[in-house]
C-alpha positions as a LaTeX table, in Angstrom:
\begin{tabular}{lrrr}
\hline
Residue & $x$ (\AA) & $y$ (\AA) & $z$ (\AA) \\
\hline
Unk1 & 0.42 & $-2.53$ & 2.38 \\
Unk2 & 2.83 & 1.18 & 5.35 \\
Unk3 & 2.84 & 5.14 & 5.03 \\
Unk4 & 6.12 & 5.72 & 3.59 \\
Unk5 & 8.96 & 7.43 & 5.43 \\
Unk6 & 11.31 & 10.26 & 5.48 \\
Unk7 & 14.59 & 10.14 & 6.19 \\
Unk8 & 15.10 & 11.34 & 9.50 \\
Unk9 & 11.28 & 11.43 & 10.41 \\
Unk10 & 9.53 & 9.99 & 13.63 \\
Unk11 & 7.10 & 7.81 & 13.11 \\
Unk12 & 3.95 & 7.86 & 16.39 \\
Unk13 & 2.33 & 4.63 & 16.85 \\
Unk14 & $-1.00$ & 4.53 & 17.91 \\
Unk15 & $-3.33$ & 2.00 & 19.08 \\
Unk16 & $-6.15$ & 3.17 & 16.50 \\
Unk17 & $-5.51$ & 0.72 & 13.76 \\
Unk18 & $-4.93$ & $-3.02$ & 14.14 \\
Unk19 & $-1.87$ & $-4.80$ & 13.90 \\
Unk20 & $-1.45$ & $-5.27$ & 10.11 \\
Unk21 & $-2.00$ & $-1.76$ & 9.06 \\
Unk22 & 0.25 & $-0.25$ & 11.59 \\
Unk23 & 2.79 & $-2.86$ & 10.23 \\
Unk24 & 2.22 & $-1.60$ & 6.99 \\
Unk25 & 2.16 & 1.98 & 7.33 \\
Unk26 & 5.08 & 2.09 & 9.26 \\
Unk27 & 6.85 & $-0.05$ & 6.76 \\
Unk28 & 6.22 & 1.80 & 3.70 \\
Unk29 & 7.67 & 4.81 & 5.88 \\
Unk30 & 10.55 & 2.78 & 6.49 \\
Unk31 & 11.31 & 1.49 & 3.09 \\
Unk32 & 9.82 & 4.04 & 0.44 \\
Unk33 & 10.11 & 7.42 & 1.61 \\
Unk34 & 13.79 & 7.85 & 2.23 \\
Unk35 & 11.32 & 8.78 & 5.08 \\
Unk36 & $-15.27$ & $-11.21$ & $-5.33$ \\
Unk37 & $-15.43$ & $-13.70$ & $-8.13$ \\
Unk38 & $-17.28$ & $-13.66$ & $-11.49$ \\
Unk39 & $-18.04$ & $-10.70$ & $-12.79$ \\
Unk40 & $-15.79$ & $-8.18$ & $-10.66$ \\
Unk41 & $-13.49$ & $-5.99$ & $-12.54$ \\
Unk42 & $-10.35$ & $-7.87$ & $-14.22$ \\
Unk43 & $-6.93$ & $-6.14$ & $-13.44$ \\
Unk44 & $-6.31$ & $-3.23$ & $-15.36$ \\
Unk45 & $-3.73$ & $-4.01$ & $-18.66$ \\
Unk46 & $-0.43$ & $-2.38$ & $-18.05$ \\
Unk47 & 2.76 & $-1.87$ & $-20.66$ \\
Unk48 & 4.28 & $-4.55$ & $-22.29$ \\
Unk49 & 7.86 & $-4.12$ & $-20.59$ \\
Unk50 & 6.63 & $-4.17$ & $-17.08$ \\
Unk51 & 7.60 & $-6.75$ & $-14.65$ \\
Unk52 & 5.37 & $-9.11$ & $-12.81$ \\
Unk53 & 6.30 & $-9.52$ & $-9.23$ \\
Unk54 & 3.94 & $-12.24$ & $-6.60$ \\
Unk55 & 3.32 & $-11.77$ & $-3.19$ \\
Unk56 & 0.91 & $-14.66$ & $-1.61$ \\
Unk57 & $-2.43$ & $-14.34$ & $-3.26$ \\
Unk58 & $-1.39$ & $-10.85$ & $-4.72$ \\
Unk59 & 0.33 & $-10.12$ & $-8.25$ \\
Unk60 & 1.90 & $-6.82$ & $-8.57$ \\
Unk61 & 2.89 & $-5.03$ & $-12.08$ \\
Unk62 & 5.63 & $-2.40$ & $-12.27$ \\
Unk63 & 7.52 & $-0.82$ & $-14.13$ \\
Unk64 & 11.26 & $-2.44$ & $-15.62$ \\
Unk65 & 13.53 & $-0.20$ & $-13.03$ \\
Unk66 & 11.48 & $-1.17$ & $-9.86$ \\
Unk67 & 12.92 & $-3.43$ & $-7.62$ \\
Unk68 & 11.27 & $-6.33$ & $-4.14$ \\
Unk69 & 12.82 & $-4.74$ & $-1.39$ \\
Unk70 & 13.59 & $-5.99$ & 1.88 \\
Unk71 & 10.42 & $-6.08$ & 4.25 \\
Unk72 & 10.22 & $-8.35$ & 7.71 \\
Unk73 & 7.60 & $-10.30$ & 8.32 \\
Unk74 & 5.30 & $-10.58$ & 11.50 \\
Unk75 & 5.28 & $-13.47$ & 13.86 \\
Unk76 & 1.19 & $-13.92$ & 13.62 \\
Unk77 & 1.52 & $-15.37$ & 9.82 \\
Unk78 & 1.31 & $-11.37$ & 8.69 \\
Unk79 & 3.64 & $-11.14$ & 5.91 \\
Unk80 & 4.80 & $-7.78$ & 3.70 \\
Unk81 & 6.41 & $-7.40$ & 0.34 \\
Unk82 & 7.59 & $-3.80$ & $-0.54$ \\
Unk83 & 7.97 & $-2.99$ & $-4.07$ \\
Unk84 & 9.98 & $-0.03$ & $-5.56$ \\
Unk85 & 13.29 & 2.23 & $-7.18$ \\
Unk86 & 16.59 & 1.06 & $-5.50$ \\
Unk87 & 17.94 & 3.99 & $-3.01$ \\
Unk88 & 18.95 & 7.00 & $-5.20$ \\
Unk89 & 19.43 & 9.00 & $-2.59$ \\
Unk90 & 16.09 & 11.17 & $-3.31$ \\
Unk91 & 13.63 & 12.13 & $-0.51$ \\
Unk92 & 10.72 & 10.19 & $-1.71$ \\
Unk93 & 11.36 & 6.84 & $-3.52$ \\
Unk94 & 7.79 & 5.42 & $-5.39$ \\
Unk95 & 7.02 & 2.09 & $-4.31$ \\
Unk96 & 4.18 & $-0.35$ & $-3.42$ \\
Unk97 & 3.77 & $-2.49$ & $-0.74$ \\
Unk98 & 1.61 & $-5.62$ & $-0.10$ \\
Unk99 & 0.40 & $-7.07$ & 3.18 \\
Unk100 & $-1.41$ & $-10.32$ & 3.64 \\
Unk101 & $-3.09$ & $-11.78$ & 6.94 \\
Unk102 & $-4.49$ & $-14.85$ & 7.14 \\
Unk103 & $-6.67$ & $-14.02$ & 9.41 \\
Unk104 & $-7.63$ & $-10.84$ & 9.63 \\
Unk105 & $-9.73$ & $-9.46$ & 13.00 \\
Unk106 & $-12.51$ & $-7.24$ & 10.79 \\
Unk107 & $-13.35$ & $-6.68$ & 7.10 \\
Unk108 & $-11.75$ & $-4.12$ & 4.54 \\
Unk109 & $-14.11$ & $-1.58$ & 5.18 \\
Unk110 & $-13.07$ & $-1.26$ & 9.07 \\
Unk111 & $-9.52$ & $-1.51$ & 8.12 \\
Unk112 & $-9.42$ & 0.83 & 5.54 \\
Unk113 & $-11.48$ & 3.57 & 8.40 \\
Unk114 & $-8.66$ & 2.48 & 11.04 \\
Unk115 & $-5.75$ & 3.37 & 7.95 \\
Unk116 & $-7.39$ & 6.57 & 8.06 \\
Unk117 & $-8.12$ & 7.01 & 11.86 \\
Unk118 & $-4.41$ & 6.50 & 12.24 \\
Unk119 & $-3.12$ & 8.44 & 9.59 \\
Unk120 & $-5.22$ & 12.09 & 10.66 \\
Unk121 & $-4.11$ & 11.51 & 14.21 \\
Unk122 & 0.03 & 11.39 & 13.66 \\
Unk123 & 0.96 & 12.48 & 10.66 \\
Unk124 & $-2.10$ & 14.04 & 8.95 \\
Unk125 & $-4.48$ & 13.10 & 6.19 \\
Unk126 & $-5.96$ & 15.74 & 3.42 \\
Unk127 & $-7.85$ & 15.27 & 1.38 \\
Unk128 & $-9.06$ & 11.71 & 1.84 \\
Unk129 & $-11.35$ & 9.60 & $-0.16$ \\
Unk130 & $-13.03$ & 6.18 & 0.46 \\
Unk131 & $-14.95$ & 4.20 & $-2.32$ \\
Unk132 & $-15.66$ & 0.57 & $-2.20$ \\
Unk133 & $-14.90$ & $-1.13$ & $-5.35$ \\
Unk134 & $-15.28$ & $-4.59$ & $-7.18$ \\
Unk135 & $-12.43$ & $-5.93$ & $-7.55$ \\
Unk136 & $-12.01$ & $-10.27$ & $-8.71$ \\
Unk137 & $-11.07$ & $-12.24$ & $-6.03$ \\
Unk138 & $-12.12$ & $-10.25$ & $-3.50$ \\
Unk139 & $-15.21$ & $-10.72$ & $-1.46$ \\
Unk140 & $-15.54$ & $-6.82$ & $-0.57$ \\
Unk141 & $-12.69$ & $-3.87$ & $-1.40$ \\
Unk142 & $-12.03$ & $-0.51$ & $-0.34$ \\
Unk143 & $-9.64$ & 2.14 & $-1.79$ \\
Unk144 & $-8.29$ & 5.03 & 0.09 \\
Unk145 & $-6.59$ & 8.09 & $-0.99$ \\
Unk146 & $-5.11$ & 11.09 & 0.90 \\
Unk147 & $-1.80$ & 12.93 & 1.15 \\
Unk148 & 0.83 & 14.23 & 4.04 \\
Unk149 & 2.81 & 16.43 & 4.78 \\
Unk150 & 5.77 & 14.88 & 6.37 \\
Unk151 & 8.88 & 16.91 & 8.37 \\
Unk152 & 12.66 & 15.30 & 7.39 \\
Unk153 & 16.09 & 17.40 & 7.83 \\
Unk154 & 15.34 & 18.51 & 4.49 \\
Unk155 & 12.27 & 20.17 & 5.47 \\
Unk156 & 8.57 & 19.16 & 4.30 \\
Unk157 & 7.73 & 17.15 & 1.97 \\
Unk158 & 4.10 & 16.17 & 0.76 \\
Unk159 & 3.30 & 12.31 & $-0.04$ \\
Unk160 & 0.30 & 11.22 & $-1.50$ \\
Unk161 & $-1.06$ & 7.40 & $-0.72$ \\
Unk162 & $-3.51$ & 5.27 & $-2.79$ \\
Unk163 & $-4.50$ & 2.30 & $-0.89$ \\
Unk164 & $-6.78$ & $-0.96$ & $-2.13$ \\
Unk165 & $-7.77$ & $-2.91$ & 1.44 \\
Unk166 & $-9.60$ & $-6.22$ & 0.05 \\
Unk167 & $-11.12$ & $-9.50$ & 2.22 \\
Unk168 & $-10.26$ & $-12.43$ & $-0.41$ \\
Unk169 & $-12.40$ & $-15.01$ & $-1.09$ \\
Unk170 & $-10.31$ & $-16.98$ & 0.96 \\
Unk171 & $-11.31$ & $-15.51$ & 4.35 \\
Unk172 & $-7.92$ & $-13.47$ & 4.26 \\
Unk173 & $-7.16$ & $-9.92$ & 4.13 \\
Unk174 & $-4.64$ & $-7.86$ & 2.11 \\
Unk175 & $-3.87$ & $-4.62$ & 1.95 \\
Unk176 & $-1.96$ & $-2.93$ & $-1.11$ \\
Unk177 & $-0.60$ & 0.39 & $-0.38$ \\
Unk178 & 0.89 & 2.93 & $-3.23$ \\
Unk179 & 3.24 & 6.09 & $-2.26$ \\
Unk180 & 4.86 & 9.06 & $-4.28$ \\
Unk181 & 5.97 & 12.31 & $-4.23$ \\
Unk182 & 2.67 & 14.74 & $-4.13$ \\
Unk183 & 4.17 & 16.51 & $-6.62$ \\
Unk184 & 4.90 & 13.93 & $-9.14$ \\
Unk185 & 2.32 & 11.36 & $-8.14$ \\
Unk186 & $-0.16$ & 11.71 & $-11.48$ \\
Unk187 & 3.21 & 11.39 & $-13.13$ \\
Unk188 & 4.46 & 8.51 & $-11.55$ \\
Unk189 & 2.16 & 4.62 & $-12.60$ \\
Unk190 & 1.25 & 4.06 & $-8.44$ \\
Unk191 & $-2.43$ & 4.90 & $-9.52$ \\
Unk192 & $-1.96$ & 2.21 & $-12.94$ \\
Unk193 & $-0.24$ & 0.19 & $-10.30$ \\
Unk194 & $-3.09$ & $-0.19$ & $-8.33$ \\
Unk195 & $-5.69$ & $-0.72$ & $-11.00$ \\
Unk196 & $-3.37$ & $-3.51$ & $-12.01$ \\
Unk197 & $-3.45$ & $-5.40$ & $-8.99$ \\
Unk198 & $-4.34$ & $-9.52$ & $-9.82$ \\
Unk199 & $-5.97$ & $-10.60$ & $-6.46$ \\
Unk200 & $-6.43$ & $-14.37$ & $-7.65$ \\
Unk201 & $-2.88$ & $-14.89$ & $-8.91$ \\
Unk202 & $-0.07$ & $-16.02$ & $-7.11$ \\
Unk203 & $-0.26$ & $-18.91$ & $-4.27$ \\
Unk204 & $-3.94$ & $-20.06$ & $-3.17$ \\
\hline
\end{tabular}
């Protein structure tokens, strides 16, 4: 699923990371930041008055004030749903994002090291962890987490990610990215967000 932005930041492209994670990355920077079958874990259960949105293969939980936001879509089949609060005018708007290719060019474990490869060479990443999970529906599944520092007019302000980058037992590839404030981020559900994640629902 796009680091986040910051309004008023510069985002570097590099050539590091394939097509769909840059895509992602820089989306999530755009939109947020106003800058394996039987017997794999089931989604985690989330409150009652959450909303259920569906992107492809993906199903996404949330909470009642979060909002699909606008996202474009890339010419190869690539496609990207961004979750999150409306535009409060705040620095850092909490949000997921979910991107799905069809056909994907290597597995989650290279894509999650090329999310990371990318993200310590332009913007920084601290404090980063990589664990391969279980996860139903998926075939294999990675989950990243790290934090930035980011520059906006503002001045700094640190964002922490929690990624889940999964091959589907349908040969594609998706790759659900999380975002928040640093600060606020054990606060704010991204984490239950994740763990919520339905990789079979949705369209097959």
């Amino acid at each position: 699923m796009r680091t986040s932005i910051l309004r008023g930041a510069a985002t570097r492209s590099t050539a590091l990371m394939s097509a769909a994670v840059l895509s992602t990355t820089l989306l999530l920077t755009t939109l947020l930041l106003t800058a394996c079958g039987g017997g794999s874990p089931e989604a985690a259960p989330v409150p009652d008055d959450w909303q259920t949105f569906t992107a492809g293969r993906v199903v996404v939980k949330a909470p009642p004030t979060w909002r699909k936001l606008d996202a474009p879509s890339a010419g190869d089949g690539t496609t990207t749903t961004t979750f999150g609060l409306p535009d409060d005018g705040s620095m850092v708007r909490p949000g997921v994002s979910v991107t799905s290719v069809p056909h994907p060019d290597r597995d989650a474990a290279d894509e999650a090291s090329a999310l990371v490869t990318r993200e310590k060479a332009t913007n920084g990443a601290k404090d980063v962890t990589t664990t391969e999970v279980e996860r139903a529906g998926a075939t294999s599944a990675v989950e990243v987490t790290f934090w930035q520092e980011l520059r906006s007019a503002e001045g700094p302000v640190e964002v922490a990610h929690h990624w889940l980058v999964a091959d589907l037992d349908d040969g594609s590839q998706v790759l659900v990215g999380a975002l928040g404030a640093r600060a606020d981020f054990e606060e704010l559900p991204l984490d239950e967000a994740i763990a919520a994640v339905d990789l079979r629902g949705g369209d097959s």
